[in-house]
C-alpha positions, 0 to 999 in steps of 0.5 A, spaced: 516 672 365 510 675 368 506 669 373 499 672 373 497 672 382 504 671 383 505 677 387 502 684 390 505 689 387 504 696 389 504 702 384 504 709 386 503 713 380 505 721 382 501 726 379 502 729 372 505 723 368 504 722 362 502 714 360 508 712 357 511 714 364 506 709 367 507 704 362 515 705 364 513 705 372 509 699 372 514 695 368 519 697 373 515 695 379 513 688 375 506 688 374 505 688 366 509 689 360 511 697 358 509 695 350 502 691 353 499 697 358 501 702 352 498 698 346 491 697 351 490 705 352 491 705 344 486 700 343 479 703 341 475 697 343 478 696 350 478 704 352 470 704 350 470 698 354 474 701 360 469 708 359 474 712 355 470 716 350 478 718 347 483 715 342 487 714 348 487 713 355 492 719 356 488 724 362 483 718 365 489 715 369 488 717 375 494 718 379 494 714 386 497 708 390 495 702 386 495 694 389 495 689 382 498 682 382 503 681 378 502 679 371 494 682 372 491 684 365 494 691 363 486 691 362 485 691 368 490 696 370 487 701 365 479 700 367 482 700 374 485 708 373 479 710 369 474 708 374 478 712 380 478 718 375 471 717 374 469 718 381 474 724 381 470 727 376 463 726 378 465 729 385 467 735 382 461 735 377 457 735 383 461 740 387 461 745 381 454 745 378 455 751 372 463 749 371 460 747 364 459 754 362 466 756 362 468 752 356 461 752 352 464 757 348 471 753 347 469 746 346 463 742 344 465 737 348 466 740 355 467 735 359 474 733 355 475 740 355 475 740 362 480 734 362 485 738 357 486 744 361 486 740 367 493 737 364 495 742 362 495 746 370 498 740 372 504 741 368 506 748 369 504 748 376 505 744 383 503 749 387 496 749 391 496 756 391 497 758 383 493 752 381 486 756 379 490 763 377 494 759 372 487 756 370 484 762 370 489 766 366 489 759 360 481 760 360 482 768 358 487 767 353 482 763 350 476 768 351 478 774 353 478 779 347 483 783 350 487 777 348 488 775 341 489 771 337 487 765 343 493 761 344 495 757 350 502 759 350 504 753 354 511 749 353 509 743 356 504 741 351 510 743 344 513 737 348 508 733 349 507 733 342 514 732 340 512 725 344 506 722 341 506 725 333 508 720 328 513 721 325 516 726 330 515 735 328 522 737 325 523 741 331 524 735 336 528 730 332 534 734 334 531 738 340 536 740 345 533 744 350 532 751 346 523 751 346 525 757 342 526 753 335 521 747 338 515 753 339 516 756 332 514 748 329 507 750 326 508 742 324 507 739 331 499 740 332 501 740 340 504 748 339 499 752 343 504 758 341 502 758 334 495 754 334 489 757 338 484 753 342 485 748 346 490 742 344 488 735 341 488 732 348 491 731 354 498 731 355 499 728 362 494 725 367 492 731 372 491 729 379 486 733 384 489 739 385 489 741 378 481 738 376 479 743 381 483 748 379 480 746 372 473 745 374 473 752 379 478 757 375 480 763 379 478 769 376 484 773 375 487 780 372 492 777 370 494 775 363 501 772 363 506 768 368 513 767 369 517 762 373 521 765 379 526 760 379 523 757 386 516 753 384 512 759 384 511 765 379 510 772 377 503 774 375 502 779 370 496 783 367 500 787 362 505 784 357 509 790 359 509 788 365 511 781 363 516 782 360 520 786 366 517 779 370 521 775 364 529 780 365 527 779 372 526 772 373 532 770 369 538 774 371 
């Protein structure tokens, strides 16, 4: 049983989890309940309260070292996050006053738009240096002509709604690791392979790296990338070019 003021706890929440890993950290370190911090950033009362504009809260907790009592409101713990967020956003809105163009032409609303590929940057990439590449590259699959029809193809997002559909596409009731089959599932609506434009949401909560990266995306020749195996990749312009990437880098 949690004692509300009983004891300050710090939380440190790593770049690129998703909620239900928060939700898990939190628990672990004694601060609230995994199934009570999840529940509250399901809650559409308490996320219009806390300034979320999303059926969720996924993307608005803004990875940070965090001090809480425990037994503190998982509310509170919410609010908190989205209000660090919030600041991080404003700055870059002010940092980069013609970002908005960039997704006018993907997205009603750019300022989630921003946030989705934002999280998405995060998951594929560590790397300061690749960021605003790989960034770049997702916006011309989904503007670029030369690029049709305009899908992300991003794994990570195929998982990401492997976790949050209910009931679960038929592909990630037995997933073993092979993205092959989990990437062919028109059921899963997170499957950036098969549905073009952005997916329904964030998948992961970004830090500042991948928010810049997001807000400022480099403008690049290349329209493809393949891991190296060392943290980095291989940036290709042509799928020729990218193929030859793909038997090199998994040899």
């Amino acid at each position: 049983m949690f004692l509300t003021g009983e004891t300050l706890k710090e939380v440190t929440i790593p770049e690129g989890l998703n909620r239900f890993q928060i939700a898990k950290r939190l628990e672990k370190i004694g601060i609230t309940k995994s199934d009570y911090f999840l529940a509250v950033t399901e809650d559409s009362k308490l996320l219009e309260k806390a300034g979320i504009k999303s059926s969720t809260a996924e993307g608005y907790l803004f990875p940070d070292t965090y001090y809480f009592y425990s037994g503190v409101s998982p509310f509170v713990i919410m609010k908190k996050m989205a209000g660090n967020f919030r600041k991080k956003f404003l700055n870059f809105d002010r940092k980069y006053p013609g970002w908005r163009k960039k997704y006018e032409s993907i997205s009603d609303n750019p300022e989630y738009a921003v946030l989705i590929l934002a999280s998405i940057v995060q998951k594929e990439t560590s790397k300061k240096d690749e960021a605003r590449i790989i960034a770049g590259i997702f916006l011309k699959r989904l503007t670029d002509n030369g690029f049709t029809p305009h899908v992300l193809q991003s794994d990570p997002t195929a998982l990401y709604g492997c976790l949050v559909q209910v009931p679960p596409p038929p592909a990630c009731t037995n997933y073993d690791g092979k993205l092959s089959i989990l990437l062919r599932d028109r059921d899963n609506f997170y499957n950036t392979y098969i549905y073009p434009g952005l997916p329904p949401g964030p998948i992961c909560n970004p830090g500042e790296v991948a928010l810049d990266a997001a807000f400022n995306p480099a403008s690049t020749p290349y329209f493809y990338f393949v891991a190296k195996g060392d943290g980095t990749h291989q940036f290709s312009s042509t799928l020729e070019e990218h193929k030859k990437a793909i038997e090199t880098n998994r040899q």
